[in-house]
N, CA, C and O atoms as CSV, one atom per row, in Angstrom:
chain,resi,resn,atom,element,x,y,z
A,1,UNK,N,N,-43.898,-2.099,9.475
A,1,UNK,CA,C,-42.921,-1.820,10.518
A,1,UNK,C,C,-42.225,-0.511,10.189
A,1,UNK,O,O,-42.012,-0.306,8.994
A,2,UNK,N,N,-41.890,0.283,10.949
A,2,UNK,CA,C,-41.572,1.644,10.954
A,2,UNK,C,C,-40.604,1.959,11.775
A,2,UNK,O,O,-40.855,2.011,12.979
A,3,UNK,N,N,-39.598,2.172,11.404
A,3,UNK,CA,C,-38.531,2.684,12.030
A,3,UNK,C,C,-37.933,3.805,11.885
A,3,UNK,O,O,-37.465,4.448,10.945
A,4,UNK,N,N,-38.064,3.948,13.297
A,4,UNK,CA,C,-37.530,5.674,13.450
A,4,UNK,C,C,-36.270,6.024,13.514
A,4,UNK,O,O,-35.283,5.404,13.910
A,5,UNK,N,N,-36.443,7.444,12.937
A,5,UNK,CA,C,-35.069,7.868,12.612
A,5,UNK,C,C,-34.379,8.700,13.324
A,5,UNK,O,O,-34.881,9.819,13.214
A,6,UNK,N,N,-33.434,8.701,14.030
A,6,UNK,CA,C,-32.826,9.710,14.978
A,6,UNK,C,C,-31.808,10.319,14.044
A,6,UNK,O,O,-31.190,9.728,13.158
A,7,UNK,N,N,-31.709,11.897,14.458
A,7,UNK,CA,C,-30.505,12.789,13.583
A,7,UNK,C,C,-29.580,12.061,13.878
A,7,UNK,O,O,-29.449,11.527,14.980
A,8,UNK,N,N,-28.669,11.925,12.740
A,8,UNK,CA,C,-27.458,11.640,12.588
A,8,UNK,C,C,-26.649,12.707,12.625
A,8,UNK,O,O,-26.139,13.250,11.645
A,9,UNK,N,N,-26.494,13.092,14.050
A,9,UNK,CA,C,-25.284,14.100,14.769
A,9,UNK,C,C,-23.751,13.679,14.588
A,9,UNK,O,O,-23.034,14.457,13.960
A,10,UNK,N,N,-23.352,12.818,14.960
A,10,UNK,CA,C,-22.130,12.093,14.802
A,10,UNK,C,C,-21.561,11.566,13.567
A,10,UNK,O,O,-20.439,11.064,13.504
A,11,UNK,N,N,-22.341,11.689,12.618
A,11,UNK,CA,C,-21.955,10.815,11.371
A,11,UNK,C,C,-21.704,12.021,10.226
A,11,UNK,O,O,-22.590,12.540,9.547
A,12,UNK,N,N,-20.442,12.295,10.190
A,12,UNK,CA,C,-20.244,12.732,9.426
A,12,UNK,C,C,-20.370,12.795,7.813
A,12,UNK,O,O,-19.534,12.203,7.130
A,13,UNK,N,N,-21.276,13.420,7.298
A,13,UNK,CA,C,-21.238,13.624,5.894
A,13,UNK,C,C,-21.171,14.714,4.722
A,13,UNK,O,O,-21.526,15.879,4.899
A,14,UNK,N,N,-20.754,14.295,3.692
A,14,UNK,CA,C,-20.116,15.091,2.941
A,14,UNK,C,C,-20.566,15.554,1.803
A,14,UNK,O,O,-20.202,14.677,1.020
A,15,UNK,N,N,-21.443,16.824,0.821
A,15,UNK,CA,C,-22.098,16.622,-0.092
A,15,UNK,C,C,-21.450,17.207,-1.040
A,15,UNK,O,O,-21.151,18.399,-0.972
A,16,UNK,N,N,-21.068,16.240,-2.321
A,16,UNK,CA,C,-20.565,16.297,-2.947
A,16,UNK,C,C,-21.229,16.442,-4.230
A,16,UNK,O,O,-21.688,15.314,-4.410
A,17,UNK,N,N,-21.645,17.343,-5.498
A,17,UNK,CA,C,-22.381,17.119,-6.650
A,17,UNK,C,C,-23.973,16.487,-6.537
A,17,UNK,O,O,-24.589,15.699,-7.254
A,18,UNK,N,N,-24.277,17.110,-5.474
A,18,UNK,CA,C,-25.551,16.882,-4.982
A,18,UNK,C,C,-25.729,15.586,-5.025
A,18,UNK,O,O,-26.796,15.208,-5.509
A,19,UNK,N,N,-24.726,14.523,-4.527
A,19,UNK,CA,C,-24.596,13.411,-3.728
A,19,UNK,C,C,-24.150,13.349,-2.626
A,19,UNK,O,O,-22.950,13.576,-2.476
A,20,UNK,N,N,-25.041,12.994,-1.409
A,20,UNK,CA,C,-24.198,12.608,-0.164
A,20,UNK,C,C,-23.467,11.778,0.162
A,20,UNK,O,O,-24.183,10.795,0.356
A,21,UNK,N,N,-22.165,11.444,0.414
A,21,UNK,CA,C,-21.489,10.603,0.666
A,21,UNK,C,C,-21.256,10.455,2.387
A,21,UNK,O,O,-20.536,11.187,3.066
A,22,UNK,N,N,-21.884,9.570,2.758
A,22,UNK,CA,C,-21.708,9.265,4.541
A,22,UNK,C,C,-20.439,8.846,4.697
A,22,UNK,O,O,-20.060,7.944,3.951
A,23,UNK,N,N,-19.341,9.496,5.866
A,23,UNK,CA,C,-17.910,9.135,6.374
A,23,UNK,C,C,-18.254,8.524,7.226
A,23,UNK,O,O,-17.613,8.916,8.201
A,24,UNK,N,N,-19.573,6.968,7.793
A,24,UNK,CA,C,-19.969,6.515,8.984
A,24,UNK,C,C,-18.826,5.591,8.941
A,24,UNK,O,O,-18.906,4.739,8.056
A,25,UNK,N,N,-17.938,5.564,9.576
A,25,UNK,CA,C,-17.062,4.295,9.995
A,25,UNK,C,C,-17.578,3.061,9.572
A,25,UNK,O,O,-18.649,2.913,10.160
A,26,UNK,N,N,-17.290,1.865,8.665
A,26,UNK,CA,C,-17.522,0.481,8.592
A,26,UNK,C,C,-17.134,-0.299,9.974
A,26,UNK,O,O,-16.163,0.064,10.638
A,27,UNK,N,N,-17.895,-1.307,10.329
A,27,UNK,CA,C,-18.414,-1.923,11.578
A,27,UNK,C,C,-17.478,-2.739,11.716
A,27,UNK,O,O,-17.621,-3.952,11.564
A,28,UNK,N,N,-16.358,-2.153,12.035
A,28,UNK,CA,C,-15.050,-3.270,12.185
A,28,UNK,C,C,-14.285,-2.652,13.651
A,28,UNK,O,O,-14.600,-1.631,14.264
A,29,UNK,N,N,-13.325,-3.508,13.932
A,29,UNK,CA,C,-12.566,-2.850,15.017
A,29,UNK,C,C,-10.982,-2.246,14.816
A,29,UNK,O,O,-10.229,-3.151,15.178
A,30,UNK,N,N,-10.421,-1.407,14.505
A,30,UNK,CA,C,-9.439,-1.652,14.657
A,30,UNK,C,C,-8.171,-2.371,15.243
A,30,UNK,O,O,-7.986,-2.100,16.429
A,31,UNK,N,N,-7.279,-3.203,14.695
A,31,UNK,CA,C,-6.413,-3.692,15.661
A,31,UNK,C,C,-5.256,-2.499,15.741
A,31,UNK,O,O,-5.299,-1.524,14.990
A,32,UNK,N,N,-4.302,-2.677,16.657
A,32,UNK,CA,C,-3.485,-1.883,17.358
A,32,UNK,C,C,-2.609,-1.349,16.035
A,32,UNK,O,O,-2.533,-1.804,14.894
A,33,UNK,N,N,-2.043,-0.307,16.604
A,33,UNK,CA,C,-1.638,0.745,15.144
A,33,UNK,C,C,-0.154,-0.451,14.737
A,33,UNK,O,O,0.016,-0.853,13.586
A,34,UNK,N,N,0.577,-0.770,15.653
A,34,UNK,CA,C,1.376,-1.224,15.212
A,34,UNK,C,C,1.357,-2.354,14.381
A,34,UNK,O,O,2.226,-2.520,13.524
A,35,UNK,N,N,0.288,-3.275,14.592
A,35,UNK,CA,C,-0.210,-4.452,13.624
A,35,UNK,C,C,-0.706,-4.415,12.465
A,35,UNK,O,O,-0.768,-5.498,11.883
A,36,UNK,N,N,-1.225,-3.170,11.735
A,36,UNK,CA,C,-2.062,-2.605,11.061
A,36,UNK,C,C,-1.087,-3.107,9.389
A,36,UNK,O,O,-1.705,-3.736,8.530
A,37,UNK,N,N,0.075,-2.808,9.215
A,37,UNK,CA,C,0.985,-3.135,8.229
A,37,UNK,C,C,0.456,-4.317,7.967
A,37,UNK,O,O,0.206,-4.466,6.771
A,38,UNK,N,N,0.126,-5.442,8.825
A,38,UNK,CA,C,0.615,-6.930,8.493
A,38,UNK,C,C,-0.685,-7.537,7.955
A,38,UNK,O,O,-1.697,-7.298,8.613
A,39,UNK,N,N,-0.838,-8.517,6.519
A,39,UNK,CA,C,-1.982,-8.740,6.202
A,39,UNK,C,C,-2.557,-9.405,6.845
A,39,UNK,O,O,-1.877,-10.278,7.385
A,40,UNK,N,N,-3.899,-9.405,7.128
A,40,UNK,CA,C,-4.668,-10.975,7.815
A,40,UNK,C,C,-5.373,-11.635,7.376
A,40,UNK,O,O,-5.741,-11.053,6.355
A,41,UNK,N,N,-5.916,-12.630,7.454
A,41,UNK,CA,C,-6.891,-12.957,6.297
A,41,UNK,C,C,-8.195,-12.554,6.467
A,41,UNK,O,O,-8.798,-12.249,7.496
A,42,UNK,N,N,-8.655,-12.606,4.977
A,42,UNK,CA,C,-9.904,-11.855,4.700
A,42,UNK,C,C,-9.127,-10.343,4.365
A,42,UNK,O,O,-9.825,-9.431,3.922
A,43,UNK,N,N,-8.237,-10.209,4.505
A,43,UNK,CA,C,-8.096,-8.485,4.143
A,43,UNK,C,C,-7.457,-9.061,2.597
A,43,UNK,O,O,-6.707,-9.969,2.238
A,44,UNK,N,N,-8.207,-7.995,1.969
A,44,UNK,CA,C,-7.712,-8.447,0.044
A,44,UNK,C,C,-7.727,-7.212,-0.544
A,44,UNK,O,O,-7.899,-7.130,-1.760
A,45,UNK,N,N,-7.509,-5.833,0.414
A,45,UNK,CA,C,-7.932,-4.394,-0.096
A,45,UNK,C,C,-6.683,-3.575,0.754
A,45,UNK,O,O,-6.635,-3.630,1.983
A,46,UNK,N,N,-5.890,-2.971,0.113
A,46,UNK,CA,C,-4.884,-1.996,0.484
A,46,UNK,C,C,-4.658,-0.665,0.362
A,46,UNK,O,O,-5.318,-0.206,-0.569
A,47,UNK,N,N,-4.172,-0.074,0.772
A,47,UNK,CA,C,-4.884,1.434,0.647
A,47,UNK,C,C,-3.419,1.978,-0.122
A,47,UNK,O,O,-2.381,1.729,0.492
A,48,UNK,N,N,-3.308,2.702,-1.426
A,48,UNK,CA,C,-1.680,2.528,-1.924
A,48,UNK,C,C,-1.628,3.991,-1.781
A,48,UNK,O,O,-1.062,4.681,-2.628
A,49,UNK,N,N,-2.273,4.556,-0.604
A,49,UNK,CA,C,-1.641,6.247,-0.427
A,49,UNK,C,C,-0.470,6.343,-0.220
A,49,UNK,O,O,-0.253,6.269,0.989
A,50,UNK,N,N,0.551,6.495,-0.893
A,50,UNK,CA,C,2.217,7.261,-1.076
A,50,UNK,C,C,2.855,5.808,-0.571
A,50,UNK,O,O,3.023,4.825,-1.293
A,51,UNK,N,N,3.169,5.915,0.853
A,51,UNK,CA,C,3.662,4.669,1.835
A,51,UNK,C,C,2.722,4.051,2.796
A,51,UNK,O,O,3.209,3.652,3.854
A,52,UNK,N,N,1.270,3.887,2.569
A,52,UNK,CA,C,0.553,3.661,3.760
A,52,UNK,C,C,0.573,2.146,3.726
A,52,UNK,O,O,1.059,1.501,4.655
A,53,UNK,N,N,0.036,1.573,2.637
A,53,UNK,CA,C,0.021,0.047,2.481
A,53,UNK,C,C,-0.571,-0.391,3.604
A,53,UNK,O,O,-0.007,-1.325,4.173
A,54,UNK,N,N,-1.741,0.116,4.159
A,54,UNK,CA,C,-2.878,-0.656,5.086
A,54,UNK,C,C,-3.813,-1.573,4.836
A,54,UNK,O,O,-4.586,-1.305,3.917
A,55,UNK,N,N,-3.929,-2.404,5.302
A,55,UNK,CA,C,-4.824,-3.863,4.780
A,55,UNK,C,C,-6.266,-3.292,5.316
A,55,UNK,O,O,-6.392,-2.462,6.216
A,56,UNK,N,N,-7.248,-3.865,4.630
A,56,UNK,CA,C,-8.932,-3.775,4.592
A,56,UNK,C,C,-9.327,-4.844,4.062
A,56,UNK,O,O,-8.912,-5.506,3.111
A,57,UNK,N,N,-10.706,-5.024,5.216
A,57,UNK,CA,C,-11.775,-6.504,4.236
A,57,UNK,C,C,-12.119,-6.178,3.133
A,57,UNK,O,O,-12.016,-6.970,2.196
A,58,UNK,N,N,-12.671,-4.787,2.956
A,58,UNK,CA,C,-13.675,-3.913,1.876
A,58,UNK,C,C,-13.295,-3.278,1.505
A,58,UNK,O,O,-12.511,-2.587,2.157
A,59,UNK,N,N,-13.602,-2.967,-0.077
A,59,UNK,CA,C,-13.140,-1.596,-0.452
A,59,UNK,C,C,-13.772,-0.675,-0.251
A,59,UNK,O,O,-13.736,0.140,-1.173
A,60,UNK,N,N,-14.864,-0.194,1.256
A,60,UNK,CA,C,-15.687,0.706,1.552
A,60,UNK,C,C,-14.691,0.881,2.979
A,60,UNK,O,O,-14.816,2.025,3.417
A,61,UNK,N,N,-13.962,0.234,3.613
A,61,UNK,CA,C,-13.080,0.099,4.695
A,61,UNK,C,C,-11.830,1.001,4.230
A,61,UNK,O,O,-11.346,1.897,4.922
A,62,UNK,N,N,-11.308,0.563,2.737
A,62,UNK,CA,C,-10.413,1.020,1.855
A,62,UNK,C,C,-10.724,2.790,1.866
A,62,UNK,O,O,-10.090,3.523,2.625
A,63,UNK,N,N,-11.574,3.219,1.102
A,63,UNK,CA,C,-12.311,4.516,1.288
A,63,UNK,C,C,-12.837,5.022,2.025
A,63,UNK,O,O,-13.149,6.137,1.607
A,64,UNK,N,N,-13.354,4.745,3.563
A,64,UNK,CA,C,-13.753,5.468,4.840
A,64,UNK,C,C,-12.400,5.621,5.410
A,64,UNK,O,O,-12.399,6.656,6.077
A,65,UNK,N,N,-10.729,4.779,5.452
A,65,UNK,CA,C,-10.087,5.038,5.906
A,65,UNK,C,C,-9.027,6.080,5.089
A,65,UNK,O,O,-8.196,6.795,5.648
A,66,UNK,N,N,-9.206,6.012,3.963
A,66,UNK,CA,C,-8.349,7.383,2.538
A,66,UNK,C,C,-8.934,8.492,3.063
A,66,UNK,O,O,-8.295,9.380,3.628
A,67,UNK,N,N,-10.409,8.493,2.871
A,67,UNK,CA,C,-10.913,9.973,2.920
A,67,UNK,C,C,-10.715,10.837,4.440
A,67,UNK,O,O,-10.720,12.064,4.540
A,68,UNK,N,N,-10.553,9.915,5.501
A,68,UNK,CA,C,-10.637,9.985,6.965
A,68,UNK,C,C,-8.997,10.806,7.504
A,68,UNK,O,O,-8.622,11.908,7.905
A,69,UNK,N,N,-8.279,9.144,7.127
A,69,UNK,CA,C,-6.819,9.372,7.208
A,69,UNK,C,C,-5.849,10.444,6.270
A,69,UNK,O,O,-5.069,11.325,6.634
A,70,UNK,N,N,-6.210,10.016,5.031
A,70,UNK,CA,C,-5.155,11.158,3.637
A,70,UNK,C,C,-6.007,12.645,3.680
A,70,UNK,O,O,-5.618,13.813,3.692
A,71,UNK,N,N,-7.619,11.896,3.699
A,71,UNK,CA,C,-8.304,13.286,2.722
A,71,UNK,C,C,-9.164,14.118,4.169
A,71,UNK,O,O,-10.237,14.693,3.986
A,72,UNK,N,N,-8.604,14.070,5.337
A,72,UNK,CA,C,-9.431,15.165,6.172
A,72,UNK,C,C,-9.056,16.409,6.116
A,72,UNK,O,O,-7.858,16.690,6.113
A,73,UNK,N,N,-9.891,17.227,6.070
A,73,UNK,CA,C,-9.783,18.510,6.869
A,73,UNK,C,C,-8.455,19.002,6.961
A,73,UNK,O,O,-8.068,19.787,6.095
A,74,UNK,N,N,-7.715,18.663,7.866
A,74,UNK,CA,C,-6.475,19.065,8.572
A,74,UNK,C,C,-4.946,18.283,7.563
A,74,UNK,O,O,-3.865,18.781,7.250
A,75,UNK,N,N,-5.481,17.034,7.336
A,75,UNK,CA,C,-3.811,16.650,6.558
A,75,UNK,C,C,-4.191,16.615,5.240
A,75,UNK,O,O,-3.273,16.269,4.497
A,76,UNK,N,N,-5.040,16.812,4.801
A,76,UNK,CA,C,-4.775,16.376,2.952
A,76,UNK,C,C,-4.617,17.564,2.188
A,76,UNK,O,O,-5.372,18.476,1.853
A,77,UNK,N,N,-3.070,17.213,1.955
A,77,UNK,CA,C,-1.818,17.884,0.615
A,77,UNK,C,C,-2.784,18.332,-0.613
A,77,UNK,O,O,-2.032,18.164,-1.573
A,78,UNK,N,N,-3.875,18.750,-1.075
A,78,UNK,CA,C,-4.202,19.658,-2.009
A,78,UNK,C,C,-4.302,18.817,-3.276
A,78,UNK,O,O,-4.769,19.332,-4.291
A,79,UNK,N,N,-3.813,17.319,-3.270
A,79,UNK,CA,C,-4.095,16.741,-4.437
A,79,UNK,C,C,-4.140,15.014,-3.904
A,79,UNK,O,O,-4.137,14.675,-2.721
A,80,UNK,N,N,-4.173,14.213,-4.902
A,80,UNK,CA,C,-4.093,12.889,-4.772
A,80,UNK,C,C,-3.213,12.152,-4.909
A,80,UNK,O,O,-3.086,11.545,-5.972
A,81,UNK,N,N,-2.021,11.923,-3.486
A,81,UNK,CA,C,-1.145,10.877,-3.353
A,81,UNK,C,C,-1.106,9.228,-3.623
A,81,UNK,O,O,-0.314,8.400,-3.174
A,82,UNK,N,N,-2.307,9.042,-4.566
A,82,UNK,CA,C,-2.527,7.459,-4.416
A,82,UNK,C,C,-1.227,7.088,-5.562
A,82,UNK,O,O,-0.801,7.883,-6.400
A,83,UNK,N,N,-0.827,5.925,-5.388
A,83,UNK,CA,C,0.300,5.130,-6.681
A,83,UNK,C,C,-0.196,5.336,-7.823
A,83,UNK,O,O,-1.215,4.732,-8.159
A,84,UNK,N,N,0.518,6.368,-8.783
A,84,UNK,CA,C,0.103,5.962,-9.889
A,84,UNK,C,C,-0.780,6.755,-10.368
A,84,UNK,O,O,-1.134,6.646,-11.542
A,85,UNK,N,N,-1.492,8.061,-9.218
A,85,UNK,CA,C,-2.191,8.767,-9.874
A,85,UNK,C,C,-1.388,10.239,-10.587
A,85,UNK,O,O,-0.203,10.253,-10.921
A,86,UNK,N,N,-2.256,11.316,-10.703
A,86,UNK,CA,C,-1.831,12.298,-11.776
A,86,UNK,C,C,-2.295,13.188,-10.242
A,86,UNK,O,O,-3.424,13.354,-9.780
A,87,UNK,N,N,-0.930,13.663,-9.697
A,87,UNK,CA,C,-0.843,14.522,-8.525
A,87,UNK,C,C,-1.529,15.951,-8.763
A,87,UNK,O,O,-1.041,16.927,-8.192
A,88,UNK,N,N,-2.846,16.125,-9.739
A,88,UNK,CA,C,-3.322,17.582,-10.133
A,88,UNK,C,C,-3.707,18.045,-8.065
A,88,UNK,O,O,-3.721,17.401,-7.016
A,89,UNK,N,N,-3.943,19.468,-8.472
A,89,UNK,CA,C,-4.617,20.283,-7.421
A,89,UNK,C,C,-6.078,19.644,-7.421
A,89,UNK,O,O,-6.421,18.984,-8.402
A,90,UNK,N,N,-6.492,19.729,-6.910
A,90,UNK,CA,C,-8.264,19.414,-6.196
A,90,UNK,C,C,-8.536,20.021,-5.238
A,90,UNK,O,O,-7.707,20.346,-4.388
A,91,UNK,N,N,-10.212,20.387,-5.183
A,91,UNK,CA,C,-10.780,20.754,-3.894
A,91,UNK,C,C,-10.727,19.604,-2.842
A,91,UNK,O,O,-10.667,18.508,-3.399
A,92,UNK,N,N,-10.731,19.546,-1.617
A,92,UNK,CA,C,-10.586,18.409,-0.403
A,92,UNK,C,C,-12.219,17.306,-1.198
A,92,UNK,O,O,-12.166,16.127,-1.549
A,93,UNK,N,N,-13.581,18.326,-1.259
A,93,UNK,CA,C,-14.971,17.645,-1.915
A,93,UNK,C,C,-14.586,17.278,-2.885
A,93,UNK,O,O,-14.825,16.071,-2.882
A,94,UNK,N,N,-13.994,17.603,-4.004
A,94,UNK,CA,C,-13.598,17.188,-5.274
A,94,UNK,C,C,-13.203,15.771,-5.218
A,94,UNK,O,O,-13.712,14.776,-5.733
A,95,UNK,N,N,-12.092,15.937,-4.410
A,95,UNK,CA,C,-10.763,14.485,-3.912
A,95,UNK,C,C,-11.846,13.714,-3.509
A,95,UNK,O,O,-11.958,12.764,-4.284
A,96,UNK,N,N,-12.744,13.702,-2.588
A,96,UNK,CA,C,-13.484,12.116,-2.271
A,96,UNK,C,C,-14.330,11.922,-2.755
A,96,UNK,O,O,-14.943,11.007,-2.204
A,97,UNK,N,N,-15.066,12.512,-4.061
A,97,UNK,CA,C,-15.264,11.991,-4.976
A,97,UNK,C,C,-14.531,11.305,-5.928
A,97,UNK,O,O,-14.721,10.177,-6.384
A,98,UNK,N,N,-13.405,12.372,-6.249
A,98,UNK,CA,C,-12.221,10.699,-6.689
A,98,UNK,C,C,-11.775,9.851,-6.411
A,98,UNK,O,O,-11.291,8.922,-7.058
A,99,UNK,N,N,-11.907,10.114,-5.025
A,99,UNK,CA,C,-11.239,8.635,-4.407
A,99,UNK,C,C,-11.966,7.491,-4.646
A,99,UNK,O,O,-11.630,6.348,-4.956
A,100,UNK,N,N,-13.377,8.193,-4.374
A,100,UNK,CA,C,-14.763,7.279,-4.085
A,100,UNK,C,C,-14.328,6.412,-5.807
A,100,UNK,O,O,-13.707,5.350,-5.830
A,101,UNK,N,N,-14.723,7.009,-6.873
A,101,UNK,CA,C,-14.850,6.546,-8.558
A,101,UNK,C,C,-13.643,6.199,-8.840
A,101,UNK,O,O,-13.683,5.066,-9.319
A,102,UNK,N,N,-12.010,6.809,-8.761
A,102,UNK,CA,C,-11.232,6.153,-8.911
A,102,UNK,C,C,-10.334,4.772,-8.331
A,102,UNK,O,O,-9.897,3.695,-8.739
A,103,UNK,N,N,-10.383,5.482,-7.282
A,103,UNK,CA,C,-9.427,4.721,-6.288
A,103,UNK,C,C,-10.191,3.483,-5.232
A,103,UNK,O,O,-9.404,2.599,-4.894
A,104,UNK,N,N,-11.142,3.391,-4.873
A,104,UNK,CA,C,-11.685,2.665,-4.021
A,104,UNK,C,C,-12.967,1.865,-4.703
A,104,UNK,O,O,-13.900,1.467,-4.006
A,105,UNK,N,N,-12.934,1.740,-5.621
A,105,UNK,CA,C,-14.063,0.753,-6.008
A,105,UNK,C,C,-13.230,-0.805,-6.414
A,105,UNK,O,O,-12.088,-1.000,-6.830
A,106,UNK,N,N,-13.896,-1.374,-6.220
A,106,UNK,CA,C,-13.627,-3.071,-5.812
A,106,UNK,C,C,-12.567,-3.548,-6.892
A,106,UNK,O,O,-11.563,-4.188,-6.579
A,107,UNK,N,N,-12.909,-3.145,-8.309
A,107,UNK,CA,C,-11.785,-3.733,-9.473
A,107,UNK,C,C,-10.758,-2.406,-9.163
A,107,UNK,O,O,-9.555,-2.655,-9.228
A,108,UNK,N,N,-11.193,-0.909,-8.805
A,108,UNK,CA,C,-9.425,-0.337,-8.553
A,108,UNK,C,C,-8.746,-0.839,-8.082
A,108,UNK,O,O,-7.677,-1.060,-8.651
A,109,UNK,N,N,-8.997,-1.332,-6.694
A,109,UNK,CA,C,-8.485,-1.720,-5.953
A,109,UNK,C,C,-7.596,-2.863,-6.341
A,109,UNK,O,O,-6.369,-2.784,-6.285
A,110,UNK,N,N,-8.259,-3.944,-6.741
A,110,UNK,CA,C,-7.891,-4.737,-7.464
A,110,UNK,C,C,-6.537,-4.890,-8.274
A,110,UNK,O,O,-5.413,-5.316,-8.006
A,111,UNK,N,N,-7.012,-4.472,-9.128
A,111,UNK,CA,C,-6.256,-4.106,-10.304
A,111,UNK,C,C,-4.695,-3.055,-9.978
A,111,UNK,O,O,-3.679,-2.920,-10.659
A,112,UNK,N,N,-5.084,-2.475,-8.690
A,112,UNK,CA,C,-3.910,-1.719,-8.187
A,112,UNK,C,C,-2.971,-2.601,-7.421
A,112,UNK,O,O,-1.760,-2.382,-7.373
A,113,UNK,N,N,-3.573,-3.620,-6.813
A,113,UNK,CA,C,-2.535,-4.827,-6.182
A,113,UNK,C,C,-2.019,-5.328,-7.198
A,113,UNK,O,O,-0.789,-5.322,-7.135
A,114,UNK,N,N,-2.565,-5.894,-8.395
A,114,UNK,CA,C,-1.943,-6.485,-9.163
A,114,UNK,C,C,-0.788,-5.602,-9.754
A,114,UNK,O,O,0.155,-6.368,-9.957
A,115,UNK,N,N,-0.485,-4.445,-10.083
A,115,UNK,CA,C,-0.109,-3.467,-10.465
A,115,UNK,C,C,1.298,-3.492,-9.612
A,115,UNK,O,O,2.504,-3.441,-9.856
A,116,UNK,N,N,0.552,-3.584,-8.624
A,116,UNK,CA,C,1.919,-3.520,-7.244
A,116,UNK,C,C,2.723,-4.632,-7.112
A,116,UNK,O,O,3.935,-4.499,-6.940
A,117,UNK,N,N,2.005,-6.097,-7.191
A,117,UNK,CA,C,2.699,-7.082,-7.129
A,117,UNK,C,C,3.977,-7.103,-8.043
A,117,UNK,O,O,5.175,-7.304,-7.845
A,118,UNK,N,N,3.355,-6.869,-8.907
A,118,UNK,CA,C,4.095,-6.667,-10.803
A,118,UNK,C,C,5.530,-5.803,-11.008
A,118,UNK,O,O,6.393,-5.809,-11.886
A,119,UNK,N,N,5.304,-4.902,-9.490
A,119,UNK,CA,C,6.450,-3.830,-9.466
A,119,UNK,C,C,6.436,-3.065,-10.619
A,119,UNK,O,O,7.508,-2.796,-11.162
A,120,UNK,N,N,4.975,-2.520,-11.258
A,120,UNK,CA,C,4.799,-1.665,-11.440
A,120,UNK,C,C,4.666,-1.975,-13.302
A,120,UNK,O,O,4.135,-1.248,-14.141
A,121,UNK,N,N,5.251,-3.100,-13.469
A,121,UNK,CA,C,5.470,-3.205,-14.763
A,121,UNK,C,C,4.374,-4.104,-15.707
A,121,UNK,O,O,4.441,-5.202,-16.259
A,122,UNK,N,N,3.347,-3.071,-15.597
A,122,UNK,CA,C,1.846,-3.696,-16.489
A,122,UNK,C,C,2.535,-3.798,-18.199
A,122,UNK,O,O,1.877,-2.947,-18.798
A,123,UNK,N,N,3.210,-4.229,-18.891
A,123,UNK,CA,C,3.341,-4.637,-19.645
A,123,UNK,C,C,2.849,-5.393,-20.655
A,123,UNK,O,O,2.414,-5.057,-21.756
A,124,UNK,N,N,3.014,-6.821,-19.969
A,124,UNK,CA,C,1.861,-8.464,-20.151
A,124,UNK,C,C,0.783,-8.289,-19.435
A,124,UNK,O,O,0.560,-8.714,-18.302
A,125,UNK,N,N,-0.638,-6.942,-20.879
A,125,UNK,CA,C,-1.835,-7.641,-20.025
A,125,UNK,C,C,-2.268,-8.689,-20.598
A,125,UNK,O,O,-2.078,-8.936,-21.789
A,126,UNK,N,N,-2.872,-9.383,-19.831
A,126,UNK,CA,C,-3.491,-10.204,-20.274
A,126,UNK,C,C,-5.090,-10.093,-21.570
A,126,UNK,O,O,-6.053,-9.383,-21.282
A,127,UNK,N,N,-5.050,-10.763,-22.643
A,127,UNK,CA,C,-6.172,-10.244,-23.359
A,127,UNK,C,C,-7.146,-10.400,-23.156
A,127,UNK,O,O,-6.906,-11.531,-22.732
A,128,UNK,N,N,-8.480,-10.299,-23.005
A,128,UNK,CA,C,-9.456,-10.421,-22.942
A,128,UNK,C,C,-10.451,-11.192,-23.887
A,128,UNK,O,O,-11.679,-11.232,-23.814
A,129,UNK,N,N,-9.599,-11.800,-24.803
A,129,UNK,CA,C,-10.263,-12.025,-26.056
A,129,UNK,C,C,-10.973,-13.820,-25.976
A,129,UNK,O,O,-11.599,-14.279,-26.931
């Protein structure tokens, strides 16, 4: 079976370190901007850019909406507003590659709610032992 491939005109992508990273929107709908704050279930992924605190199913929802919303073209401030990061200068390509490895993979994410719940005070980790 063979399936054909039509250019991907619309789908924005981004090549980064001679990796492509596709900005294709995840197959969800948005609900209305004003609802967007409030968790729902199934959302377990938050986006901790400065004050955004937006709920996501995925942490690929998490990172198509950072790189889209913080890191486009037109609004992204020259470095990385996420909680907690190290505000250096970056190229805009640079940044969604960090976002991609730092900030948006499934245990960042993670581990950054917990962080948040905690009010910040990682103190008591837990050992691993």
């Amino acid at each position: 079976l063979f399936l054909q491939s039509t250019p991907a005109t619309s789908i924005p992508t981004v090549q980064v370190q001679g990796q492509q990273i596709n900005l294709q929107p995840p197959s969800y709908t948005a609900a209305s901007q004003h609802a967007e704050q409030m968790k729902k279930p199934g959302q377990n992924f938050m986006c901790l850019w400065q004050s955004c605190k937006k709920w996501f199913q995925t942490p690929s929802q998490v990172f198509y909406h950072a790189a889209t919303e913080h890191g486009g073209k037109d609004v992204y401030p020259g470095q990385c507003l996420w909680e907690g990061c190290e505000p250096f200068q970056r190229q805009r390509f640079s940044f969604i590659t960090h976002l991609q490895d730092k900030h948006c993979s499934r245990d960042a994410l993670l581990s950054g709610l917990k962080q948040d719940e905690h009010g910040q005070a990682g103190n008591q980790k837990p050992s691993n032992k």
